[in-house]
N, C-alpha and C positions, 0 to 999 in steps of 0.2 A: 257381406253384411248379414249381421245375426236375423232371424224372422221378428225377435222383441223390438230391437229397432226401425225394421221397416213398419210392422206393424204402429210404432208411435208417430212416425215420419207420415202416416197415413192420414193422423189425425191432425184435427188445429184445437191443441192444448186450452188456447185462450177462449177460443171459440165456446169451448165444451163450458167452461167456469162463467162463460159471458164476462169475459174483464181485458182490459187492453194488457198490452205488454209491457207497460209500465206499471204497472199493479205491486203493490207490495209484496213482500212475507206476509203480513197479517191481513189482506186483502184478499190473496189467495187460499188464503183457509177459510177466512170467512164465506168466503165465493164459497169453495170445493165444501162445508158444511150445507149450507144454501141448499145447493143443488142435489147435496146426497142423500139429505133426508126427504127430501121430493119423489125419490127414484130409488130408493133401498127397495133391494126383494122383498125383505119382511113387510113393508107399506103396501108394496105394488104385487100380491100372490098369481093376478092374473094378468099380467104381463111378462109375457115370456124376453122382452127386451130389457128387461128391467134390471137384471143382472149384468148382462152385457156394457151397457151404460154404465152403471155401478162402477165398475173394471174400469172403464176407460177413464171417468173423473179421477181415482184412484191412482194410474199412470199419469194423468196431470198435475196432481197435487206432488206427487214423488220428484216428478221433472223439476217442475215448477219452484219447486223451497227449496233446491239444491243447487246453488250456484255454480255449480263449474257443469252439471249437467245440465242448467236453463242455459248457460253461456252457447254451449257446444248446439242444444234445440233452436235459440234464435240465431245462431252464426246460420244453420243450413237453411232456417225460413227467409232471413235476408238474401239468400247468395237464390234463392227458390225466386224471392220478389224480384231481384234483380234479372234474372234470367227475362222471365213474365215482362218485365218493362223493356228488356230489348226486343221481343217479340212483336211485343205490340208497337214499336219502331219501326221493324221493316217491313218492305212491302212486300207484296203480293209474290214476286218471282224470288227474290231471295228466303222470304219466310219457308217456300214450297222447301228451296235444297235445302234450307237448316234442318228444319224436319225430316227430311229424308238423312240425312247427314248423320241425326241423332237416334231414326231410327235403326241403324245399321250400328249405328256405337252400341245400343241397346243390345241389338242381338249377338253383338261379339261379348260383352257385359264388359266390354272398356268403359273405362272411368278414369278422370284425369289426376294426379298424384294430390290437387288440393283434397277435391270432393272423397278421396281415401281418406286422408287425412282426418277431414271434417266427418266423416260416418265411425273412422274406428274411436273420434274423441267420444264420439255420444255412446257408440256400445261398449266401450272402459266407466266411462259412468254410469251407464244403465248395472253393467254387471257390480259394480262396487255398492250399489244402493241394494242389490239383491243380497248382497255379500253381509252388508251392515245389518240386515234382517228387515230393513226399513222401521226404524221404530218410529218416524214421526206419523208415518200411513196409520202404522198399528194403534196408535193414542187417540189420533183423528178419527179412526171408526168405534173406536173403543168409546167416546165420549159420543158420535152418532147414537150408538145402543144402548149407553145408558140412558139418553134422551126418550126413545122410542119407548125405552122401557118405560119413565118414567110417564109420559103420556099414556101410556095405555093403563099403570096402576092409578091413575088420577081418573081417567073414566071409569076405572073399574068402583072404583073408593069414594065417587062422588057422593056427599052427603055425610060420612062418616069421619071429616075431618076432625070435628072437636071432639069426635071419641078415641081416636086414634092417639090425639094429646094429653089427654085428659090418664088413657091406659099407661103411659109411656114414662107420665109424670113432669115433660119438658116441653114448652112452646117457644115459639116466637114470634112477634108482630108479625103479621101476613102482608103488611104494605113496607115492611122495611127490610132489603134485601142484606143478609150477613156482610159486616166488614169490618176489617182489623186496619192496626195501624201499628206500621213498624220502623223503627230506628234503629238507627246504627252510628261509631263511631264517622265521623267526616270532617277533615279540617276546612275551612273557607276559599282556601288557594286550591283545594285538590279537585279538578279538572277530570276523573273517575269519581265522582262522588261515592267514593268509598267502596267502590269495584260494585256498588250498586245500580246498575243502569235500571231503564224502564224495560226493558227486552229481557234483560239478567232474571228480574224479578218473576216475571211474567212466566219465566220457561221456568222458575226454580220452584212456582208454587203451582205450576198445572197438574202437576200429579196426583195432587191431591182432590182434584175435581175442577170445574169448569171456571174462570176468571174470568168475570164481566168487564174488568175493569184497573186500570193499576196507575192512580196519580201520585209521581214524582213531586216533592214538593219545589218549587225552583226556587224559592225566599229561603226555605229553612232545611241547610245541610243536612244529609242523613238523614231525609224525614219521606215516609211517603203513606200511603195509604189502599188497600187492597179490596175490591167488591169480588167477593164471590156469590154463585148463583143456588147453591144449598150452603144450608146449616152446619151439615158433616164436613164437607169439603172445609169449614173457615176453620170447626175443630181440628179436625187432622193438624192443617196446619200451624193452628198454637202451642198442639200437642208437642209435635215431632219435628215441627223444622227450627234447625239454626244457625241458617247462613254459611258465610264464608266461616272457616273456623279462625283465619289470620283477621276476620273484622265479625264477631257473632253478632246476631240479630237479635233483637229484643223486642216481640211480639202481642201484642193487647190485644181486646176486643174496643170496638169503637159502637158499633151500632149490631145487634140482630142477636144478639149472645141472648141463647137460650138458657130458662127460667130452670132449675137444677130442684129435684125435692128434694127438701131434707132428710127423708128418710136415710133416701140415694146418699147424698152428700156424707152425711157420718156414718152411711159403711165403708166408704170412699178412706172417709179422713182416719176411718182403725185401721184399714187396709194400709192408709200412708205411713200411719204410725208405726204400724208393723215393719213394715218395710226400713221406715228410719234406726228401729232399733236393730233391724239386723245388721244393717249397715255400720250401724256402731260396733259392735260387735265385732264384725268381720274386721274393721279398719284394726280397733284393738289387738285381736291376734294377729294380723300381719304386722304391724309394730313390735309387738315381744318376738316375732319370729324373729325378724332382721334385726333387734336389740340382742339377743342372745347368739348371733351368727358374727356382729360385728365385735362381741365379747371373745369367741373361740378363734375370730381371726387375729383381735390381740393376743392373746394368752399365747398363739401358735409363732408371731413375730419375737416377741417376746425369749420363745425355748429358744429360737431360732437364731438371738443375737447372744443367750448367754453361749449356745454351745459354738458360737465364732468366736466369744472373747475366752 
């Protein structure tokens, strides 16, 4: 047995998150954010545990959002409880030889071919999540610190918020938090609402910053609606995102859409223009390119058939 996996066989995953084992995907992160930003080093400079800790919610949250590696973590805690429940079964003269029984298995480091079984499933998926780089670890602490950050520029910033908008040229209502609302192709009978889930949307628009929120409409096909928890984060994604490319998205703002100066705006809109004319442009001469390439490939069939006839 690898030391990564004894070392996690050490801990109780659930424990650390304070959540049962029936806990969700998004249960479990919400836990494992909970507790991280409590016990981040950067928060805690004078607790030397505080790192350690860190680490270990960090192995839970990895475990934990990976099914075939939570499978393989609660197979060995059930086969663990099970054990514990015949223990505290037998009595007093049988309990003494089991223990001794077990302690001798220990020192030879016999193991019986399940419990092999069941340790090398967990160190093929511990090592496979090592392998993937763990990107969902990496996102999860990655929105930890933007958090941390952002708490600490707001004490720093206090009092300076309407100059801050006022320099920038853009605001938004402070009580109504960013949200768009997006559609898509969906027939009535389609049972994938249009390869749109609630999970789909949720995982396709986190990149772009933190999502408070993601209602599916159940009345009206292809319809849903997105809270995000900053302004930039809802930009990005009207910007940049478009869906599935076999069913594209088609992305509004609903509520939070920041106030644009005109100034901003028609340098914006010569920039756009610019860009549309070149665009024209370009389209134009690729056109005469391949209008004069399908001219020389006539003219070349053409020599071609008279010197056969």
């Amino acid at each position: 047995m690898s030391s990564k996996a004894k070392d996690i066989l050490q801990l109780d995953l659930y424990g650390l998150l304070e959540i049962k084992n029936t806990a969700t995907a998004k249960e479990i992160k919400k836990a494992y954010r909970q507790k991280a930003l409590k016990c981040h080093p950067d928060k805690n400079p004078d607790n030397p545990k505080a790192a350690e800790l860190f680490h270990q919610l960090s192995q839970a949250l990895e475990v934990l959002t990976d099914a075939a590696a939570k499978a393989a973590y609660d197979k060995i805690c059930a086969a663990k409880k099970q054990a514990e429940e015949r223990n505290r079964k037998l009595d007093d003269k049988r309990k003494k030889i089991k223990l001794d029984l077990e302690a001798r298995e220990r020192q030879a480091e016999v193991q019986t071919q399940d419990e092999v079984q069941i340790t090398r499933t967990l160190e093929e998926e511990i090592t496979r999540l090592r392998e993937e780089g763990s990107r969902q670890l990496e996102e999860e602490q990655r929105l930890i610190r933007e958090q941390i950050q952002r708490e600490r520029e707001e004490q720093q910033n206090t009092g300076n918020y309407s100059h801050r908008n006022s320099a920038s040229g853009r605001c938004s209502k402070s009580n109504v938090t960013p949200k768009l609302k997006l559609k898509w192709k969906c027939k009535k009978e389609d049972s994938t609402n249009g390869g749109y889930s609630q999970d789909f949307i949720l995982k396709l628009l986190q990149k772009y910053g933190e999502v408070l929120n993601v209602m599916v409409s159940s009345k009206k096909k292809g319809s849903a609606v997105v809270e995000f928890s900053t302004v930039r984060a809802a930009e990005l994604a009207v910007k940049n995102e478009s869906g599935l490319s076999k069913n594209p998205l088609k992305i509004c703002w609903l509520e939070g859409q920041p106030e644009i100066d005109p100034a901003s705006q028609l340098t914006q809109g010569s920039l756009a223009n610019e860009r549309d004319y070149e665009s024209v442009v370009m389209m134009k001469m690729r056109q005469a390119a391949e209008r004069q390439r399908l001219i020389e490939q006539m003219q070349k069939e053409d020599d071609e058939a008279r010197a056969m006839s």
